[in-house]
N, C-alpha and C positions, 0 to 999 in steps of 0.2 A: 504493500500500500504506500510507503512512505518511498519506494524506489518508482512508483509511476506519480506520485505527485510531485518529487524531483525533477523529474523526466520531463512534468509537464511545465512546471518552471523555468525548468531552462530555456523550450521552446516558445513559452510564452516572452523570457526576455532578447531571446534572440530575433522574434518578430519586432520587439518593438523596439530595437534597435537597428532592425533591417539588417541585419548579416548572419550570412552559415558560418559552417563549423569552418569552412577556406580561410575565415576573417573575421575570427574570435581574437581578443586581444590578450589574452594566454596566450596563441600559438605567434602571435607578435611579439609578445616580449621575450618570449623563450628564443625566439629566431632573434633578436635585438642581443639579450644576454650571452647568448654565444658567439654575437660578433665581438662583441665589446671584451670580453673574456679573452679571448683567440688572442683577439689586436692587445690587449693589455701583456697577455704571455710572450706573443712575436716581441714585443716592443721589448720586453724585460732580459728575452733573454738574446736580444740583438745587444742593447746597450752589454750589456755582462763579457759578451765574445769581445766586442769591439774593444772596451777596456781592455781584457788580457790582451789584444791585439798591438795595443799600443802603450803596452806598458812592459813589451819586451826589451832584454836589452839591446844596443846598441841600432836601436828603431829611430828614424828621426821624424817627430812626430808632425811634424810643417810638414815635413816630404810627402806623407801618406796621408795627410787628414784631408785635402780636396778629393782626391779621388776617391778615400773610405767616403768623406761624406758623398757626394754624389751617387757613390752604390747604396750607399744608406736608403736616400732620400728614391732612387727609381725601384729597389726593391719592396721598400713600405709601398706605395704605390701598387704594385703589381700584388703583393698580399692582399690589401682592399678588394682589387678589384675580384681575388680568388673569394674573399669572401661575401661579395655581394653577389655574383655566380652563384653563390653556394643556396645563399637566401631565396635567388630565384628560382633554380630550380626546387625549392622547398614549396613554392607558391604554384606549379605546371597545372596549368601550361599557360605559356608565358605570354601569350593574345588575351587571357582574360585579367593582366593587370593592367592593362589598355583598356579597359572598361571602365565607364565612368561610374563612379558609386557616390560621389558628393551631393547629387542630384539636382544636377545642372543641364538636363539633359536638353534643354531648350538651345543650350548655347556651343552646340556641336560644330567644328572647325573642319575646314576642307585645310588641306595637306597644306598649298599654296598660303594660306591668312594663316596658318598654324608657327610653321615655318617665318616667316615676318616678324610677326607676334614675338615671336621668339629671338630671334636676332634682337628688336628693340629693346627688350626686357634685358637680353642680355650685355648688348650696351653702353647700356645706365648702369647695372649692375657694376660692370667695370669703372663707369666712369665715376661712380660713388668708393669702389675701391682701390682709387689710385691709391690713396695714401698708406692702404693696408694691404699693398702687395709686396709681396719682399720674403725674407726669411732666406737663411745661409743653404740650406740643401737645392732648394728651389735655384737661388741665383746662381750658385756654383752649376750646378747638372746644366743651366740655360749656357754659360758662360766655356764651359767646357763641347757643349754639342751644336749650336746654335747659331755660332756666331761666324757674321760676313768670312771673319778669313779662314776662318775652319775646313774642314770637307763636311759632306753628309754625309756618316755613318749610318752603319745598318741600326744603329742603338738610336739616334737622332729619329729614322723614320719609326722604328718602334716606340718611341717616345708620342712623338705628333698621334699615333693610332692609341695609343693607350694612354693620354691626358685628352685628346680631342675628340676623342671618340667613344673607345670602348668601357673609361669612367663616368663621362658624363652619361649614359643608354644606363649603365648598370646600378647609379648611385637615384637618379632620377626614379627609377623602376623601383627600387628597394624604395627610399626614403619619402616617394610621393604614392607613388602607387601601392607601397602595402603600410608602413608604418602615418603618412598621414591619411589617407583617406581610411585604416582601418578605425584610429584615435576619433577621427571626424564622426564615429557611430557612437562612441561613448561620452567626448569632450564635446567642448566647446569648438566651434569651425578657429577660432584665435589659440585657443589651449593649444588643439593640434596641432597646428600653423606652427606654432613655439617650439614645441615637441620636438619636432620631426627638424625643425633648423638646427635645434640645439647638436642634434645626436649626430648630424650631418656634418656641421663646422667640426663636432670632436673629433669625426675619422676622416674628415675629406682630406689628404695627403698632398693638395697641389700647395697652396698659397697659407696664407695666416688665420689662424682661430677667427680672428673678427672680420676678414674676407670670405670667411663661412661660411657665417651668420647672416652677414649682408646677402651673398648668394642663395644660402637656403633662403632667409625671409621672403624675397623674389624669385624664388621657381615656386616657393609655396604659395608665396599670394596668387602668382600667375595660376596655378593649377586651381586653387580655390575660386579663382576668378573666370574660368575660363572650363576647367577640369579635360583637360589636352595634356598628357604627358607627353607628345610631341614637341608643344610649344616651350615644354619647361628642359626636353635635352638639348633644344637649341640653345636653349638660354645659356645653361650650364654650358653648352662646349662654347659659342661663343666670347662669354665670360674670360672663359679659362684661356681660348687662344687669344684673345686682346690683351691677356695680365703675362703671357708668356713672348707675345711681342715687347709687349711694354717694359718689360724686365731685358728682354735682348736689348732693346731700344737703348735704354739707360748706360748699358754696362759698358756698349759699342766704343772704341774709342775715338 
């Protein structure tokens, strides 16, 4: 008796918060809790190796700290992106996180206005974080792969696909498509919004904590605004190639 009056609890709140068991916010935070876990352990026991690394002796620590950090900085990166992969495939199949659930449905975007939209937002975006682009892994890796008199290495074009591309499709997907639109069933449409920047600026791996923030705030408003995860990877990859010209730009001599 007491296991079907549960039973019928649950689906009575799962109605009237409009979501299945795909987009309970247990299976959001348990899939959030083991990103955050993961990237805390990479990061701990990256830092740990690195130190014995350059606390060998007769190591000259100038000699090796651009090029340690620059692998620092393109492998965090490429961890991310393994584990937003990871999230996704936890959500399959992966056409229905392209589905709009904020229930905006009126305001449906053709590819063309999607794509725009997106560029613009992610413009501004930039252009509000001129002052907050920066950081020593970021400038080094630009400064080492990047630059007019350099060549372009095969690491340079895997860079451009994996900051241009295949973070912003993956982080977007994750952080808009399941963690805020699922929060959007529980929280407030603004709680969400918060949420989901916070968590975003903590592990986004390109630019500074508070060019995060500014980025997530504006792929979420955009997505609340509009609810187009299209518009909001433009944003993001946009964003991210204008802060990684802008960083070449500066450094140029």
């Amino acid at each position: 008796m007491n296991d079907e009056r549960n039973a019928s609890e649950s689906e009575i709140s799962e109605s009237r918060f409009g979501v299945s068991k795909q987009w309970t916010l247990t299976k959001m935070a348990y899939a959030m809790l083991a990103v955050f876990l993961c990237y805390g352990l990479y990061a701990k026991v990256g830092n740990s190796l690195l130190s014995r690394y350059l606390s060998r002796p007769k190591l000259s620590i100038w000699e090796h700290a651009a090029p340690l950090g620059q692998l620092v900085y393109f492998s965090t990166a490429l961890f991310v992106l393994v584990e937003m992969l990871a999230v996704i495939w936890t959500y399959r199949p992966i056409t229905q996180l392209f589905n709009n659930r904020l229930g905006v449905t009126s305001r449906t975007l053709s590819v063309t206005r999607a794509v725009t939209i997106g560029i613009v937002v992610g413009v501004a975006a930039f252009i509000i974080c001129i002052p907050l682009i920066g950081g020593a892994g970021a400038s080094q890796f630009i400064r080492n792969n990047f630059q007019p008199s350099g060549s372009f290495s095969l690491v340079s074009a895997l860079a451009v696909l994996v900051f241009g591309a295949f973070l912003p499709v993956s982080a977007e997907l994750v952080f808009r498509g399941v963690v805020q639109s699922t929060l959007a069933s529980y929280v407030t449409p603004l709680a969400a919004l918060l949420v989901s920047a916070v968590l975003f600026a903590d592990i986004w791996p390109v630019f500074s904590f508070p060019a995060g923030i500014v980025l997530g705030i504006a792929t979420g408003s955009l997505y609340r605004w509009k609810g187009n995860l299209l518009a909001c990877v433009m944003a993001n990859a946009v964003m991210t190639i204008c802060g990684g010209a802008y960083l070449a730009w500066r450094m140029s001599p």
